[in-house]
C-alpha positions in Angstrom: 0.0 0.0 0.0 3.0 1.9 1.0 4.3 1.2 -2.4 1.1 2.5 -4.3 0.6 5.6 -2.5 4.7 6.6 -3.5 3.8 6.0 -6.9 0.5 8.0 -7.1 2.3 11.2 -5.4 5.4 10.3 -7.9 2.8 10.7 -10.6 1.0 13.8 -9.8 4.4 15.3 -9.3 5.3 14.1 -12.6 2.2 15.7 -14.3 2.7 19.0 -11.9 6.3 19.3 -13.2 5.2 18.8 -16.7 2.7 21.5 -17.0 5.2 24.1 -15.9 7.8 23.4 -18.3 5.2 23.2 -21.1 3.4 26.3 -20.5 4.4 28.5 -23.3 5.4 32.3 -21.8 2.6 34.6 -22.9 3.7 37.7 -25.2 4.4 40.5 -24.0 2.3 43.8 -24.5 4.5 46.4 -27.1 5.4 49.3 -25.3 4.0 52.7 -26.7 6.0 54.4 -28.8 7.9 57.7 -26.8 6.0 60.7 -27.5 7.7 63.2 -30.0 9.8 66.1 -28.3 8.4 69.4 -30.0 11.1 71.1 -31.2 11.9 74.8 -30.5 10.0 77.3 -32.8 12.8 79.7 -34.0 10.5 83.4 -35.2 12.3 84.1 -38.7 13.8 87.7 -38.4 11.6 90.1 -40.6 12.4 90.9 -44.0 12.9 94.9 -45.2 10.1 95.7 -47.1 11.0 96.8 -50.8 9.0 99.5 -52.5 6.4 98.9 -54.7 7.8 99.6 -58.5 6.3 102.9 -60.0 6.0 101.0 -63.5 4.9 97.7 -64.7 7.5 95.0 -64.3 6.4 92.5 -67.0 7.9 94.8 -69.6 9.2 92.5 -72.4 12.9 92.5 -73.1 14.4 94.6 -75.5 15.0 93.2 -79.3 18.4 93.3 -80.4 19.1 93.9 -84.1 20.6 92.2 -86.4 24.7 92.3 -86.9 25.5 95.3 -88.5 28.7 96.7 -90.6 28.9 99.8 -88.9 31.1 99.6 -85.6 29.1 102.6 -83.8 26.1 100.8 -84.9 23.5 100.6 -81.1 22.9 96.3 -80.6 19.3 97.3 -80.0 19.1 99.0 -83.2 19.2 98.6 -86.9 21.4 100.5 -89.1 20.3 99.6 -93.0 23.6 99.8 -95.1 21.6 101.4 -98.0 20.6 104.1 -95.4 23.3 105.1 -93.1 22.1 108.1 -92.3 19.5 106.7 -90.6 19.2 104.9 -87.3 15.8 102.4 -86.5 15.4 101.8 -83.5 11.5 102.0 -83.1 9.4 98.5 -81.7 12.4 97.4 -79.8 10.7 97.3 -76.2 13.7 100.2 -75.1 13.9 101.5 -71.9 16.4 104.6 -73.0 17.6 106.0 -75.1 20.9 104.7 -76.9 23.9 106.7 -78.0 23.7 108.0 -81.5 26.2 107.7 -83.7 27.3 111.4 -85.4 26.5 110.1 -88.9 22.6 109.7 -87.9 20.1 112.5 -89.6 17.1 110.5 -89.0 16.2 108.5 -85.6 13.4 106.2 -84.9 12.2 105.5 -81.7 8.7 105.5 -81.5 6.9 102.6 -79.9 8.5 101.8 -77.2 8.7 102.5 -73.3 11.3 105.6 -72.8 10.1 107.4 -69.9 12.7 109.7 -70.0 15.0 111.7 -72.5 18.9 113.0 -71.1 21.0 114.8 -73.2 24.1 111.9 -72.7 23.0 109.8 -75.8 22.9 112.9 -78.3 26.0 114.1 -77.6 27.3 113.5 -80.7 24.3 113.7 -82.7 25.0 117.1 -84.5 23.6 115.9 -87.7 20.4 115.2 -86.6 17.6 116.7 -88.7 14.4 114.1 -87.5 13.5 112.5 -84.4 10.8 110.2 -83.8 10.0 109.5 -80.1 6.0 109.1 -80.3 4.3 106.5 -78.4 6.8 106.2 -75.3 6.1 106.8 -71.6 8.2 110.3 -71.7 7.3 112.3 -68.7 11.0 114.2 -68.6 13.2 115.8 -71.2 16.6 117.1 -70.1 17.1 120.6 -70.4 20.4 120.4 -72.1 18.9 117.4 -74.7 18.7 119.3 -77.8 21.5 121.7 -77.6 24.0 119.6 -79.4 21.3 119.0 -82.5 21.0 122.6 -83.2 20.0 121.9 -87.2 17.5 119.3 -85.4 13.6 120.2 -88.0 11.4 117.9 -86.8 10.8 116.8 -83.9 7.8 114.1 -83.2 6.7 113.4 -79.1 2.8 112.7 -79.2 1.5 110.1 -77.0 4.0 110.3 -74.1 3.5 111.9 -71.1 4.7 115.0 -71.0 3.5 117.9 -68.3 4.6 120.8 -70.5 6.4 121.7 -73.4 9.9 120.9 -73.3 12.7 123.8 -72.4 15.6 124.9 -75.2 14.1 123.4 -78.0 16.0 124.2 -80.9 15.2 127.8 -83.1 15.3 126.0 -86.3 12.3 123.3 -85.9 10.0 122.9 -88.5 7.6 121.3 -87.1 6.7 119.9 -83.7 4.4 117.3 -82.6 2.9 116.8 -79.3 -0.6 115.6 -79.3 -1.8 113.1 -76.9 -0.1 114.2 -73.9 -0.3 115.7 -70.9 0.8 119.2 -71.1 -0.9 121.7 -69.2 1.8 124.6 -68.9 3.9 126.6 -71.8 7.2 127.9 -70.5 7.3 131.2 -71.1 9.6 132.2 -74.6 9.2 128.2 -74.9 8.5 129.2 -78.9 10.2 132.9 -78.6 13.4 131.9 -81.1 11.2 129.6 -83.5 11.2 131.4 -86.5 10.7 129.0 -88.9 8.2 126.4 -87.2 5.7 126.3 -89.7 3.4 123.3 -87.7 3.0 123.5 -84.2 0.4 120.6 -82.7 -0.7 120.9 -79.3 -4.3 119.3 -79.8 -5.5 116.5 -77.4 -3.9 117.9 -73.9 -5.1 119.8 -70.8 -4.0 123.6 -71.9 -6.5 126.2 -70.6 -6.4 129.8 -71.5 -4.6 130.4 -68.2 -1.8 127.9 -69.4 -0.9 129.9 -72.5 0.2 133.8 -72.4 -0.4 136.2 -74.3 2.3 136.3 -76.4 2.8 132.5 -76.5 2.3 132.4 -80.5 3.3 136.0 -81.3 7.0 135.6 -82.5 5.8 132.4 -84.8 6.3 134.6 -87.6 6.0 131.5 -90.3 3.4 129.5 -88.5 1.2 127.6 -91.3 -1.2 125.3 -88.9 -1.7 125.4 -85.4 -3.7 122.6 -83.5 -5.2 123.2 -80.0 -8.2 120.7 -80.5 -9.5 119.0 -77.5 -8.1 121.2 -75.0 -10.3 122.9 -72.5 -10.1 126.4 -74.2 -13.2 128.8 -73.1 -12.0 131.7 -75.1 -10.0 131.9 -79.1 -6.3 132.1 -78.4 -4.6 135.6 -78.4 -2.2 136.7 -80.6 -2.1 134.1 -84.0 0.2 135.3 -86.2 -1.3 136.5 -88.9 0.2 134.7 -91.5 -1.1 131.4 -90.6 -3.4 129.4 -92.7 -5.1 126.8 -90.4 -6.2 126.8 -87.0 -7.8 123.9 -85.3 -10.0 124.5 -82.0 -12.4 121.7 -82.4 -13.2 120.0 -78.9 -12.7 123.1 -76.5 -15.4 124.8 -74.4 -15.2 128.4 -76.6 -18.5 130.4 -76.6 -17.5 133.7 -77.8 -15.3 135.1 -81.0 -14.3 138.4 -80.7 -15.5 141.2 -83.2 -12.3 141.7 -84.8 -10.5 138.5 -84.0 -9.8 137.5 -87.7 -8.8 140.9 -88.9 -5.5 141.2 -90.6 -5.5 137.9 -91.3 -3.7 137.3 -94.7 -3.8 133.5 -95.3 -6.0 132.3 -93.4 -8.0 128.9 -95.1 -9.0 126.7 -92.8 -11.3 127.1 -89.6 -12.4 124.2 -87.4 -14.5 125.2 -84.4 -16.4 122.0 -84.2 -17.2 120.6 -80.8 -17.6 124.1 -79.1 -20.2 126.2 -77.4 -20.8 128.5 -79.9 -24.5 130.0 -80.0 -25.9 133.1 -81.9 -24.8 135.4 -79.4 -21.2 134.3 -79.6 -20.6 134.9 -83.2 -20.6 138.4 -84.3 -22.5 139.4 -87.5 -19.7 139.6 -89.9 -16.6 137.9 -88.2 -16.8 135.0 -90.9 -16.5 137.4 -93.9 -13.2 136.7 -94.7 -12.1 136.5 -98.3 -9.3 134.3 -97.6 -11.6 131.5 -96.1 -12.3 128.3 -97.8 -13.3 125.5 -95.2 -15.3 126.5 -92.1 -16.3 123.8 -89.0 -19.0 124.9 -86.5 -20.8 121.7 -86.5 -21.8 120.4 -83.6 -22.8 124.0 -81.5 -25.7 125.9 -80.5 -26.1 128.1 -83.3 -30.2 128.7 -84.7 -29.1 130.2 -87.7 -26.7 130.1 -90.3 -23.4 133.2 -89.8 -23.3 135.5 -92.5 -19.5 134.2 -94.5 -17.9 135.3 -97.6 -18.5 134.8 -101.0 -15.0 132.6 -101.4 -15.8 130.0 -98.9 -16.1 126.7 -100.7 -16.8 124.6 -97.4 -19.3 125.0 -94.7 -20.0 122.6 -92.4 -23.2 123.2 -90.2 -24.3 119.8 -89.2 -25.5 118.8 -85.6 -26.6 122.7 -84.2 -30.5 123.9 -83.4 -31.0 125.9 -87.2 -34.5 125.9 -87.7 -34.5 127.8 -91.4 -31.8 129.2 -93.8 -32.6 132.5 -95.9 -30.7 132.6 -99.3 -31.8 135.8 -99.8 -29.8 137.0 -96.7 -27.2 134.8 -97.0 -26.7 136.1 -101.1 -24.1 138.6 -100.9 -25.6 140.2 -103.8 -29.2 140.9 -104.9 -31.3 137.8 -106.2 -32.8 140.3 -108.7 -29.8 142.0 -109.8 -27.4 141.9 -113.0 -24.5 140.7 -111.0 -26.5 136.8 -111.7 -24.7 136.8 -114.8 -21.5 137.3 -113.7 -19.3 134.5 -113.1 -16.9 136.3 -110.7 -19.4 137.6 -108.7 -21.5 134.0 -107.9 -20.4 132.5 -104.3 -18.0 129.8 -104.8 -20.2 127.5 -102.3 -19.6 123.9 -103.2 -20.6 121.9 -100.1 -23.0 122.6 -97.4 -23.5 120.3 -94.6 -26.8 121.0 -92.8 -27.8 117.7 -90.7 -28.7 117.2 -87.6 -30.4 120.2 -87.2 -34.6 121.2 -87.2 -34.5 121.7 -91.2 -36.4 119.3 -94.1 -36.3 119.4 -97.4 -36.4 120.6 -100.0 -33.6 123.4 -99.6 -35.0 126.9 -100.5 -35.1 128.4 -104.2 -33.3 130.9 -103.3 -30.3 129.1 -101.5 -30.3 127.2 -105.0 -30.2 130.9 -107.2 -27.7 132.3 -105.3 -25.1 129.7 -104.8 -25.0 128.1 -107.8 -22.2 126.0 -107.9 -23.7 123.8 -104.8 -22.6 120.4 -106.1 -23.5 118.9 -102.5 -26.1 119.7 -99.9 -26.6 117.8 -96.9 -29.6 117.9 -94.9 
């Protein structure tokens, strides 16, 4: 019995002893992962604020010409061996100006985006006879730019920006262009040496009668056209020179013409006042009767009836006022009735007479018809 109970006990200790060294171990949990250490935030140090550019930035970059044979010969320009006295350099997206050769008569600039003019580049440009600088962004020309081109004739600057007529331009220009800018002030003597300026075109700008003096035009002794249209004029420029044979003034805000304004006037053709404010009361009775006159502009005014004009005007335009009738019988500067019908010197050399847009209907009076009889065209 002894013997049986030692090998039961040996047994369950067998079994016991088994179990524990055939338990597998269980796993063990992962750890978590350590948390990540923020790291320190460092404040960049602040940037200095550059200024805003006055100007576009996108401009594109300047074309380069082609290889030329001339040595002095600007990259950015083009100097045609056919033509070297001339110097291209229009459409080439420029910023300035570039240094002329002293062979160069004839300069091309136009089209680009020059926004200002110094005298360093035409320093030896003494030949120079035409420059061509329309269509930049010019709101500065040196004082000292044009005295080394002193046999400089034409000089072109419209569409630029320009606040006033340039100083020292030089005495022998010819003509002179700037339209389509910004030019509300005239130096004073800006035209006093100017002799031989024969077109001077100012139209399109911001010139009031304050802006121009009185003797502004007096020493342009050879003046053939001058152009203030589309200024903001409220009374006719003083003191024209009388030689002058076309003045443009369409566009302004004139209402009266002085009694005597065109008196002494010996070549005077052309008259545009289109675009004004012009009534009855602002034209004198005879201020029209000019003999010299052959194209007159008052459309688009206040006027009720047709001005009295000479008998050599070729060329009225009337269209777009308030006219509710025309008299020929008035307007005939001779007597419907009278010999003077048949002769051919005498009959008004009225070819074209614009009357629409005003309170009229045909047909045009019988009289209007006798009297000017070499009407090929009336408009109403």
């Amino acid at each position: 019995m002894k013997t049986g109970v030692g090998i039961y006990t040996a047994l369950v200790l067998c079994l016991l002893m088994g179990a524990v060294f055939c338990q597998r171990p269980r796993p063990k949990k992962p750890a978590k992962p350590p948390k990540p250490t923020k790291r320190p935030y460092f404040k960049p140090a602040p940037q200095p604020e550059e200024p805003e550019p006055q100007e576009p930035t996108d401009f594109p970059p300047p074309i380069l010409g082609p290889p030329s044979m001339f040595p002095d010969c600007p990259r950015e320009c083009f100097c045609p061996p056919s033509f070297p006295n001339a110097l291209y350099c229009e459409n080439r997206n420029l910023r300035t100006v570039p240094v002329i050769p002293s062979r160069v008569h004839y300069l091309y600039l136009q089209n680009n985006y020059i926004s200002e003019v110094t005298a360093e580049p035409f320093n030896n440009a003494t030949e120079l006879r035409w420059v061509n600088m329309a269509n930049n962004r010019i709101k500065k020309v040196d004082k000292q730019t044009f005295e080394k081109v002193p046999g400089l004739l034409f000089l072109y600057m419209e569409r630029n920006q320009l606040k006033e007529v340039p100083n020292d331009l030089p005495a022998g220009l010819e003509q002179l262009r700037l339209s389509h800018n910004q030019i509300s002030k005239i130096p004073s003597g800006a035209f006093g040496k100017m002799e031989h300026l024969s077109l001077l075109d100012l139209h399109h700008n911001k010139l009031s009668d304050s802006d121009m003096g009185k003797n502004t035009f007096k020493d342009l002794k050879n003046l053939v056209q001058l152009n203030l249209a589309h200024n903001i004029l409220k009374k006719m420029p003083a003191n024209i020179p009388n030689g002058i044979t076309q003045l443009f003034l369409d566009r302004n805000n004139i209402d009266d013409i002085p009694k005597d304004y065109f008196q002494g006037f010996s070549k005077l053709a052309f008259v545009r006042l289109n675009y004004n404010q012009l009534s009855d009361k602002g034209i004198p009775k005879a201020v029209f009767n000019v003999s010299t006159l052959l194209d007159l502009h008052l459309a688009h005014n206040q006027l009720t009836s047709v001005p009295l004009f000479n008998s050599q005007l070729v060329h009225l335009h009337l269209n777009h006022n308030s006219i509710e009738s025309i008299n020929g019988t008035q307007l005939c500067p001779f007597s419907l009735s009278s010999e003077s019908l048949t002769d051919e010197a005498l009959i008004p050399r009225l070819r074209y007479l614009r009357l629409d847009g005003n309170h009229l209907s045909p047909p045009v009076p019988l009289d209007v018809i006798m009297c000017f009889r070499h009407l090929t065209s009336i408009v109403v």
